[in-house]
C-alpha positions as CSV (number, residue, x, y, z in Angstrom):
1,X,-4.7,14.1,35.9
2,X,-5.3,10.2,35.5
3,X,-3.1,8.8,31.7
4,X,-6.5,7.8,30.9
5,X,-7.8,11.5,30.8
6,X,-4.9,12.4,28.5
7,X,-5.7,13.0,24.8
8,X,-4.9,9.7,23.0
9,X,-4.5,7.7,26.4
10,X,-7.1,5.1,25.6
11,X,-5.2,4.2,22.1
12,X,-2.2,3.6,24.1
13,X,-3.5,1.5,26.7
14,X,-3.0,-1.6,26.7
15,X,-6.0,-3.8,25.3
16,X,-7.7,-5.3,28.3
17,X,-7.1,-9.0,28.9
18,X,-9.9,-11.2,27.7
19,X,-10.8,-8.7,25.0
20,X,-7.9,-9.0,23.3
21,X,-9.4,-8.5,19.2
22,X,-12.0,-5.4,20.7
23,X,-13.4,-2.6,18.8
24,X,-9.4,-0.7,20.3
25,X,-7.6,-3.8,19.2
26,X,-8.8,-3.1,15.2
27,X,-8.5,1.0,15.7
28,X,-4.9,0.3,17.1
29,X,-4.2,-2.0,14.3
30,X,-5.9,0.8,11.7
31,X,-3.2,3.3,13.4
32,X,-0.6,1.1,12.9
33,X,-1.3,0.9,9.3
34,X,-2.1,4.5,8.4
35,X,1.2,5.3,10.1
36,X,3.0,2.7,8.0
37,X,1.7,3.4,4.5
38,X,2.6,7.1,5.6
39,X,6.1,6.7,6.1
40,X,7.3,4.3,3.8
41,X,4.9,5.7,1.0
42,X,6.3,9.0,1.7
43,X,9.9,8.0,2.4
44,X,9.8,6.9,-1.4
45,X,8.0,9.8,-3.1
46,X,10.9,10.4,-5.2
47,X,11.4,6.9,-6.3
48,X,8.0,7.2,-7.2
49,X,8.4,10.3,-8.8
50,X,10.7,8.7,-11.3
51,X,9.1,5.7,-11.8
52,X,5.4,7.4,-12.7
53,X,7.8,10.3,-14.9
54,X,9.3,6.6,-16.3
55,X,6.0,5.1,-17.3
56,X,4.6,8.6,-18.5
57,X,7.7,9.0,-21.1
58,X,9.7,6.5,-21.3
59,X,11.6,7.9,-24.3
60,X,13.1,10.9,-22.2
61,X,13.4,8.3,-19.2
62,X,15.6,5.9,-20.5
63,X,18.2,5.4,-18.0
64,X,17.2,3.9,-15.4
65,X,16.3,4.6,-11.5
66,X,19.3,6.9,-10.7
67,X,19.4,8.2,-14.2
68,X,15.8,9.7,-14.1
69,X,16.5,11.3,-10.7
70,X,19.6,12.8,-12.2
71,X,17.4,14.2,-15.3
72,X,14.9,15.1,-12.7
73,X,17.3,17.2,-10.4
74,X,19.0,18.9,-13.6
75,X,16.3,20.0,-15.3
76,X,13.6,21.1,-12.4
77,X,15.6,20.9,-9.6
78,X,15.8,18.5,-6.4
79,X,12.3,19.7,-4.9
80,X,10.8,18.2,-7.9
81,X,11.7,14.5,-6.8
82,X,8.9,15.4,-3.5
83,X,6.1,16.0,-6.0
84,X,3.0,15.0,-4.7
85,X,4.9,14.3,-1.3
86,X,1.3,15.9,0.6
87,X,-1.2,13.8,-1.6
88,X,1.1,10.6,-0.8
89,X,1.4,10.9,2.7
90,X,-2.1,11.7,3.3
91,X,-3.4,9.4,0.9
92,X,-1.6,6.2,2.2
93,X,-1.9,7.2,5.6
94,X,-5.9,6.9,4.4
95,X,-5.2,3.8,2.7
96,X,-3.7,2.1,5.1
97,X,-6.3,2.9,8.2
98,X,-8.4,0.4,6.0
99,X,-6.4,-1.7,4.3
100,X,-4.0,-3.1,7.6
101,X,-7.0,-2.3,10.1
102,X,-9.5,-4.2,7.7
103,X,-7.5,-7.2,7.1
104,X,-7.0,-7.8,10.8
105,X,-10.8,-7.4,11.5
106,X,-11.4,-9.7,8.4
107,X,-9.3,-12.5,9.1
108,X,-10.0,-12.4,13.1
109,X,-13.6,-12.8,12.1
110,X,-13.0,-15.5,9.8
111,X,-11.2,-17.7,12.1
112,X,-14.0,-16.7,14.9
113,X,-16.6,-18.0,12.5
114,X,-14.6,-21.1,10.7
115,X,-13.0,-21.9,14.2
116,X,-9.4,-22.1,14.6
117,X,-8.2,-25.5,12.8
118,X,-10.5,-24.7,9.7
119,X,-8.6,-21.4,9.9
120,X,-5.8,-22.8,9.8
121,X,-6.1,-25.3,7.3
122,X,-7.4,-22.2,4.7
123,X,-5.4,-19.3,6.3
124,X,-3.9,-18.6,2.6
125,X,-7.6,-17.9,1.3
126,X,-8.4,-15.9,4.5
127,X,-5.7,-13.6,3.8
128,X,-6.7,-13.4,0.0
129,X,-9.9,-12.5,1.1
130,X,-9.4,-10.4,3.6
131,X,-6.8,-8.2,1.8
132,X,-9.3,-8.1,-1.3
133,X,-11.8,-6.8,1.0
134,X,-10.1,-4.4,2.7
135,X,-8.7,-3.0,-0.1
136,X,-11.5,-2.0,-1.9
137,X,-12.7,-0.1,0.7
138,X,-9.5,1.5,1.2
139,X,-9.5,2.5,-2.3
140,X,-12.2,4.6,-2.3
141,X,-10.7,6.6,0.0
142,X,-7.4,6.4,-1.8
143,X,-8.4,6.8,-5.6
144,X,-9.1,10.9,-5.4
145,X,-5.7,12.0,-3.8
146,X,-3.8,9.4,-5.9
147,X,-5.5,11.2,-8.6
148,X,-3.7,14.3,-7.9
149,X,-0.6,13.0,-7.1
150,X,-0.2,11.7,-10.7
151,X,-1.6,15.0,-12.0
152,X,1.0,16.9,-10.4
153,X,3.9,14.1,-11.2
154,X,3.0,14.2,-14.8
155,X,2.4,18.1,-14.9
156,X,4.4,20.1,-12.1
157,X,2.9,23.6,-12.7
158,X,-0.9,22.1,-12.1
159,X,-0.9,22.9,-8.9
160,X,0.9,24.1,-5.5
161,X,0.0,21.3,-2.8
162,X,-3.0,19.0,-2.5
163,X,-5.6,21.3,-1.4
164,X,-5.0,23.3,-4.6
165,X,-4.6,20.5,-6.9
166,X,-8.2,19.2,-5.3
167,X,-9.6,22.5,-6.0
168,X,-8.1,22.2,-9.5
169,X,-9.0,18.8,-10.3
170,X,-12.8,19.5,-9.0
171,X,-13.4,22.7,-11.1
172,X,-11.4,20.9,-14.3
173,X,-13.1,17.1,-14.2
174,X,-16.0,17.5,-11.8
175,X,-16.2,14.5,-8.9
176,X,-16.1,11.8,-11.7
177,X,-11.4,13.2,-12.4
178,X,-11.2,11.9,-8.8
179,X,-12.3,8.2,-10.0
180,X,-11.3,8.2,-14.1
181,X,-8.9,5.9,-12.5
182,X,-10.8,3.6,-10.0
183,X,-10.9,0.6,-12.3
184,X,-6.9,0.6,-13.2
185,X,-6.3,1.2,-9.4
186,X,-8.9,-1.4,-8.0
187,X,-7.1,-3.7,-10.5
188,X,-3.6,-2.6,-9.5
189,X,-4.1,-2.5,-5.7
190,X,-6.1,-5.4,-4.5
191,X,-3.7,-8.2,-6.2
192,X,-1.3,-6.1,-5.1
193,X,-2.5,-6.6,-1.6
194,X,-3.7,-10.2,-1.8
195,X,-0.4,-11.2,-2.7
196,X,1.2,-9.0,-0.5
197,X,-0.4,-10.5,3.0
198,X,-0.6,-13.8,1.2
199,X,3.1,-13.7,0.4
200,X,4.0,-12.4,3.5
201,X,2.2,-14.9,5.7
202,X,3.3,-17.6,3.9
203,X,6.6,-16.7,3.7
204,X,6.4,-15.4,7.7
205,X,5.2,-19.0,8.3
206,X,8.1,-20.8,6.4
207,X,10.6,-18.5,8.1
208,X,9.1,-19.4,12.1
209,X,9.0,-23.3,11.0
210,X,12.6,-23.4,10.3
211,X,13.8,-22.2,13.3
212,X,11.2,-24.2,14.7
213,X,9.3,-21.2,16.8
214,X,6.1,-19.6,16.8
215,X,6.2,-15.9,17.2
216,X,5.7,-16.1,21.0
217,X,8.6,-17.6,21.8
218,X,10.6,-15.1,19.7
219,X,11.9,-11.6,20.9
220,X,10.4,-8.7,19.2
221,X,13.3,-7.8,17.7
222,X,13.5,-11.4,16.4
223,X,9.8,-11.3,15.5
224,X,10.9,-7.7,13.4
225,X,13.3,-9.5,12.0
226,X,11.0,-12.2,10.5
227,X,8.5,-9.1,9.0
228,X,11.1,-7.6,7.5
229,X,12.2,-10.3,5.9
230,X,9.2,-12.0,4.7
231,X,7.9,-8.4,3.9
232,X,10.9,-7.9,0.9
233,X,9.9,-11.3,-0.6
234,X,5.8,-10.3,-0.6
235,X,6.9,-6.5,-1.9
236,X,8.9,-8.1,-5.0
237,X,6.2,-11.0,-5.8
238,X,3.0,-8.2,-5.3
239,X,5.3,-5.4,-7.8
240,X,5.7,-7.6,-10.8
241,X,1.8,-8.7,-10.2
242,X,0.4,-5.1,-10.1
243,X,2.6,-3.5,-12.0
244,X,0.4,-3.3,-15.6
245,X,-2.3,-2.0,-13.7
246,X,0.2,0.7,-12.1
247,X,0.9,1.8,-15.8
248,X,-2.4,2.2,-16.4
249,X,-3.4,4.4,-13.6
250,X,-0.2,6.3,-14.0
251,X,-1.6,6.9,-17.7
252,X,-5.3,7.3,-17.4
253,X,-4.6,10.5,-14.7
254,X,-2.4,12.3,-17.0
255,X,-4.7,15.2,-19.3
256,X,-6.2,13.6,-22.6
257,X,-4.6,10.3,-21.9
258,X,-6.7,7.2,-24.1
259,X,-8.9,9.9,-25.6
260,X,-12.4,11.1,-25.1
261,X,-15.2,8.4,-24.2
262,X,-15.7,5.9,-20.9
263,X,-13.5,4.9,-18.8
264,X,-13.0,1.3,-19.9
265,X,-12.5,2.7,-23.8
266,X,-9.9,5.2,-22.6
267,X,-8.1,2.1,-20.7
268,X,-8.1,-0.4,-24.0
269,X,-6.9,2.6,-25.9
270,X,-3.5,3.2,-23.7
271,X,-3.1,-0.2,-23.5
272,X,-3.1,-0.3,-27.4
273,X,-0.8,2.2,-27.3
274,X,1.7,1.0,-25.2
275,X,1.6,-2.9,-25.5
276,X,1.4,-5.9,-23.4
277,X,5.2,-6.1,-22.8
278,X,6.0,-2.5,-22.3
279,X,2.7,-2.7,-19.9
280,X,4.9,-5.7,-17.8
281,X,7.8,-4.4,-18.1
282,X,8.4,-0.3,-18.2
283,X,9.8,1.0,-14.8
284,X,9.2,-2.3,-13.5
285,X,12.7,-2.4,-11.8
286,X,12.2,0.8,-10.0
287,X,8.9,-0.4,-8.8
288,X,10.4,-3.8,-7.5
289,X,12.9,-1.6,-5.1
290,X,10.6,0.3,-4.3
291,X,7.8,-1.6,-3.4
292,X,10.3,-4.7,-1.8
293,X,11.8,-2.0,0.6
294,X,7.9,-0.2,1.0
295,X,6.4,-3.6,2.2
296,X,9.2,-4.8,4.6
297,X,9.4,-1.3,5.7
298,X,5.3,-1.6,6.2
299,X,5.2,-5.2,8.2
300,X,8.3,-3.7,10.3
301,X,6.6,-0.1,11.0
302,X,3.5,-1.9,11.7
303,X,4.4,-4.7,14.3
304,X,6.4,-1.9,15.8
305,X,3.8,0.5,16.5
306,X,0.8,-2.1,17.6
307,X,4.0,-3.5,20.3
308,X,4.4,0.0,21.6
309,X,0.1,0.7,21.3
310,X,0.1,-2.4,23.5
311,X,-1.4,-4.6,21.2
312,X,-0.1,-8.0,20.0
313,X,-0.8,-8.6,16.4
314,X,-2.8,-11.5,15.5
315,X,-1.0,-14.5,14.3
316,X,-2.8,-17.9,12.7
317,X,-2.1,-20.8,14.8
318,X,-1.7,-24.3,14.2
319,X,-4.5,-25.9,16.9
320,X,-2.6,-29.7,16.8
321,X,1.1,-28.6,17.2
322,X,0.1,-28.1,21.0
């Protein structure tokens, strides 16, 4: 038997050359993102366990990261801190099939219709737009299983794994539970991920000019060195931009939150409630570590898995420094 008849074979082939950004250059790039999101999403659960717990009742989770997991351990044991672990691995693994496979077919297409030294000169707006895009689609995929993660966070008897908490949800809220939070998570996660690939390009490009290199002349362990870092400062500057929105969606998904009426009523109503500055600022510490070490941990996992799919990830370049 040929490795091109095995299962999978033809995602681990190499791309051919002279097709380099094919139809299996974007489905190796939307594998290396699902398996990304997956890992470092799930890796965190119980930092995320704490910080939704955190921003649901802040008055019984007052002391901080480490104190909340301490409350969390004593009082329901240490299983409780992989709450949701099911809906978040899934879910992100979803997610990020869009979002990381979307922004590499958005901003390859951009520079194949702008050509590459208007690319170039707007490569900051091509990764705002192409991370806004992809995003939305990838929240539609995303909103319904983050739904019942936060449902089972807030309440740990609702339900005993995701398929349950789906059934649950479903006979409870009808279709429309899956989305009472689209609007809070649309306006949490796409400037969350513009400034996230924005950041991280930027910074990525800053980090290769100093040492006066562009990624090909660097080892890939040189070149993981460079995502990681660049990945910490995008995680830190996308966390304090999405976090009010994160509060939000942690509070609209929990039972009777805001009240009865539409969405955007229910969403005014906990904002109310809570303030501007608790909004900003409650479990915002937890979510900076969190999300710093989720999005270096991302851009590392990612360029990782497309070297060892064969793939060379897509990098802007600068048509006159030749």
């Amino acid at each position: 038997m040929s490795a091109q008849s095995l299962p999978g074979s033809v995602l681990l082939a190499p791309s051919p050359s002279g097709t380099k950004h094919d139809l299996m250059y974007y489905l190796k790039g939307a594998a290396a993102g699902g398996i990304c999101c997956s890992i470092t999403h799930g890796a965190l659960c119980p930092v995320d366990v704490v910080k939704t717990r955190v921003q649901l009742d802040p008055v019984k989770y007052n002391s901080g990261l480490v104190g909340g997991m301490r409350k969390v351990v004593a009082e329901e044991g240490a299983m409780a801190l992989t709450t949701g672990l099911g809906a978040t691995a899934f879910g992100y693994f979803i997610q990020g099939w869009f979002k990381f496979g979307g922004v590499e077919f958005f901003k390859i297409k951009a520079v194949e219709t702008l050509g590459e030294e208007k690319a170039w000169n707007n490569k900051t707006n091509i990764y705002l737009g192409s991370a806004a895009c992809a995003e939305t689609i990838a929240d539609v995929f995303l909103c319904p299983l983050e739904a019942v993660r936060i449902r089972s966070v807030s309440d740990p008897d609702f339900c005993d794994g995701l398929a349950d908490g789906f059934a649950k949800m479903l006979k409870a809220d009808g279709i429309g539970g899956f989305y009472a939070g689209f609007l809070p998570i649309l306006a949490k996660q796409v400037p969350y991920t513009m400034a996230k690939f924005a950041v991280q390009g930027e910074a990525a490009d800053a980090i290769y000019a100093s040492m006066g290199k562009s990624p090909s002349d660097l080892s890939n362990v040189a070149n993981l060195g460079v995502s990681l870092s660049s990945g910490v400062i995008a995680g830190v500057a996308a966390a304090v931009i999405s976090h009010p929105a994160d509060t939000l969606l942690s509070k609209i998904n929990k039972a009777g939150a805001g009240g009865d009426g539409p969405m955007m009523g229910r969403l005014m109503n906990i904002a109310k409630e809570v303030g501007f500055v608790n909004l900003c600022t409650v479990g915002l510490l937890p979510r900076c570590v969190m999300i710093g070490t989720l999005t270096a941990g991302q851009f590392g996992i990612f360029d990782t898995v497309m070297n060892a799919l064969g793939a060379s990830k897509f990098h802007f370049h600068d048509p006159t420094s030749n």
